[in-house]
C-alpha positions as CSV (number, residue, x, y, z in Angstrom):
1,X,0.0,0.0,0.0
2,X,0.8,3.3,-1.0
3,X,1.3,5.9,1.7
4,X,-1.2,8.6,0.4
5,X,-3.5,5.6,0.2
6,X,-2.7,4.6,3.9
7,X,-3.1,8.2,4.3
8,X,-6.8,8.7,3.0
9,X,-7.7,5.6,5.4
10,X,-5.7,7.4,8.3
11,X,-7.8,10.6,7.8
12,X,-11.0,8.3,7.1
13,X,-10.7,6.5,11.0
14,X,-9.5,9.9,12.2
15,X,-13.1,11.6,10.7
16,X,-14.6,8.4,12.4
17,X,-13.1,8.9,15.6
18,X,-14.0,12.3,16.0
19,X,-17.8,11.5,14.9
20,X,-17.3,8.2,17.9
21,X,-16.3,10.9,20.2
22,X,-19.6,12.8,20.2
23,X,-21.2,9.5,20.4
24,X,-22.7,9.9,16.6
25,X,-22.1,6.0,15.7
26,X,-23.6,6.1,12.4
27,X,-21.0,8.5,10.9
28,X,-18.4,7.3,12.4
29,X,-19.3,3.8,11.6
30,X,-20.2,5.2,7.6
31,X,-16.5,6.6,7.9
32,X,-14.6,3.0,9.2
33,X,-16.6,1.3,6.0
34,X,-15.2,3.4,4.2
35,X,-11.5,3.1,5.3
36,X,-12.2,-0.8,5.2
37,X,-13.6,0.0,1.6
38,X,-10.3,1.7,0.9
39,X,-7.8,-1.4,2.0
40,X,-6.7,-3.3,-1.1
41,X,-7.0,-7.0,-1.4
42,X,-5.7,-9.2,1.0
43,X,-7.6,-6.8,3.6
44,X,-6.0,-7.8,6.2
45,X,-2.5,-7.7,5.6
46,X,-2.0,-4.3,5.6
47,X,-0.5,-2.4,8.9
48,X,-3.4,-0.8,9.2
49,X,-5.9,-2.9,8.9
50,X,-6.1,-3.8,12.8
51,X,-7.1,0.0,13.4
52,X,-9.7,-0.2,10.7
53,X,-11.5,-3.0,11.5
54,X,-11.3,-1.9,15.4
55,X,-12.4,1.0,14.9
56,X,-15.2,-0.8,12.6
57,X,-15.8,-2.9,15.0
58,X,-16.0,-0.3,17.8
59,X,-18.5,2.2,15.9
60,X,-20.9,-1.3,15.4
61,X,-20.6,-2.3,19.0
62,X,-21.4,1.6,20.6
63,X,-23.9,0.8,18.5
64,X,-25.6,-1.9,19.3
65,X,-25.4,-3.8,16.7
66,X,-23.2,-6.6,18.2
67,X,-23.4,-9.0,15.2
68,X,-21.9,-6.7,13.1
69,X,-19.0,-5.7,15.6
70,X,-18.4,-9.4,16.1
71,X,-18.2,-9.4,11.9
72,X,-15.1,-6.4,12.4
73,X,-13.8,-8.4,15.3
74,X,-13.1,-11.7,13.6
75,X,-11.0,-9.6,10.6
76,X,-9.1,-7.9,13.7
77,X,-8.3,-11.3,14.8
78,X,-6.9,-11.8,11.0
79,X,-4.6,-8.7,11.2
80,X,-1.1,-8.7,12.2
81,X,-1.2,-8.2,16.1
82,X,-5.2,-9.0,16.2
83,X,-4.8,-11.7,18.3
84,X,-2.3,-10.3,20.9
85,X,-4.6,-7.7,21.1
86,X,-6.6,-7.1,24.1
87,X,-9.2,-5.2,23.4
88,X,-10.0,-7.1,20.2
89,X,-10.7,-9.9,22.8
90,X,-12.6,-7.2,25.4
91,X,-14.7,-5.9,22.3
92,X,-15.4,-9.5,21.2
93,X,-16.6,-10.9,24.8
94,X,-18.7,-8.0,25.4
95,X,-20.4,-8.4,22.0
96,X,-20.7,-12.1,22.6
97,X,-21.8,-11.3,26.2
98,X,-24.7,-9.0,24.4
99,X,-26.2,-11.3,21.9
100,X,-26.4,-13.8,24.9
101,X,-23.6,-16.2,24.2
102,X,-21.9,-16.8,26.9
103,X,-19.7,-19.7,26.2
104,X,-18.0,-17.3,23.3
105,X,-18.3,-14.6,25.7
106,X,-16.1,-15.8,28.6
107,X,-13.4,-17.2,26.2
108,X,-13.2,-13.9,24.9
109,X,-13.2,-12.0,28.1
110,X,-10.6,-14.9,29.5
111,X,-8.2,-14.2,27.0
112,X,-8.6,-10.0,27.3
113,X,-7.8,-10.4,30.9
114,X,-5.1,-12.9,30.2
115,X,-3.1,-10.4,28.3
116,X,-4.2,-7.2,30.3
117,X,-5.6,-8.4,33.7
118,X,-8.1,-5.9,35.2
119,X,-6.8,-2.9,33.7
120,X,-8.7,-4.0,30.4
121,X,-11.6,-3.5,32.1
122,X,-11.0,-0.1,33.3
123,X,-13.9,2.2,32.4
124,X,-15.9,-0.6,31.1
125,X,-19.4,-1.6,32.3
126,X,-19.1,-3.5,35.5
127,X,-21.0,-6.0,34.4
128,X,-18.5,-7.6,31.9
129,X,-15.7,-8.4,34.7
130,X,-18.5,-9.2,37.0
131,X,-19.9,-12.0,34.6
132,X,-16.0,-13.3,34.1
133,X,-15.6,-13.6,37.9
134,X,-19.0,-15.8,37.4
135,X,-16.9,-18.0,35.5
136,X,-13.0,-17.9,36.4
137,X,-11.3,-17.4,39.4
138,X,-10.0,-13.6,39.2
């Protein structure tokens, strides 16, 4: 990839954020589809393509439309450092947790805590790391 094209998907998660910040989801999700739109073929081998489908993933999941996030998720887990990742495993137990299954869920939300212990938790809804304690020993 170019780097004015890795540019125009920088400045298309950047727009994104910014709309995710003042909690309007549906642009900022409208501007993650179109950085994922932007990523040439593989999708997912590009250095960027982690932040993209995060971000994806993110604007689906504030949301509330967990399938979709869980969609972005599973291509952050495809990315180079996806599966290291923490919060690609927070983001996909809590969107597990939320469409009710919670066999996905607390494998998700083991292996988030297993690479980031509480901390990943940190400003998240209590009820996540409550539900974990539910099934491992914290």
């Amino acid at each position: 990839m170019n780097d004015k094209l890795a540019s125009e998907i920088q400045a298309k998660i950047d727009e994104g954020d910014a709309f995710l910040d003042e909690d309007r989801f549906a642009l900022a999700v409208k501007c993650y589809e179109q950085a994922a739109a932007l990523l040439p073929e593989p999708r997912n081998a590009h250095a960027i393509s982690l932040q993209v489908y995060m971000a994806l993933g993110e604007g689906y999941f504030f949301s509330g439309y967990y399938d979709q996030a869980l969609v972005a998720f599973k291509q952050a887990m495809k990315t180079s450092g996806g599966i290291e990742n923490p919060l690609t495993h927070l983001r996909m137990g809590q969107s597990y947790f939320e469409i009710g299954e919670l066999d996905s869920a607390a494998d998700s939300l083991t292996r988030s805590y297993a690479l980031d212990g509480r901390t990943i938790f940190d400003g998240e809804d209590e009820k996540y790391l409550s539900f974990l304690a539910s099934r491992i020993d914290l």
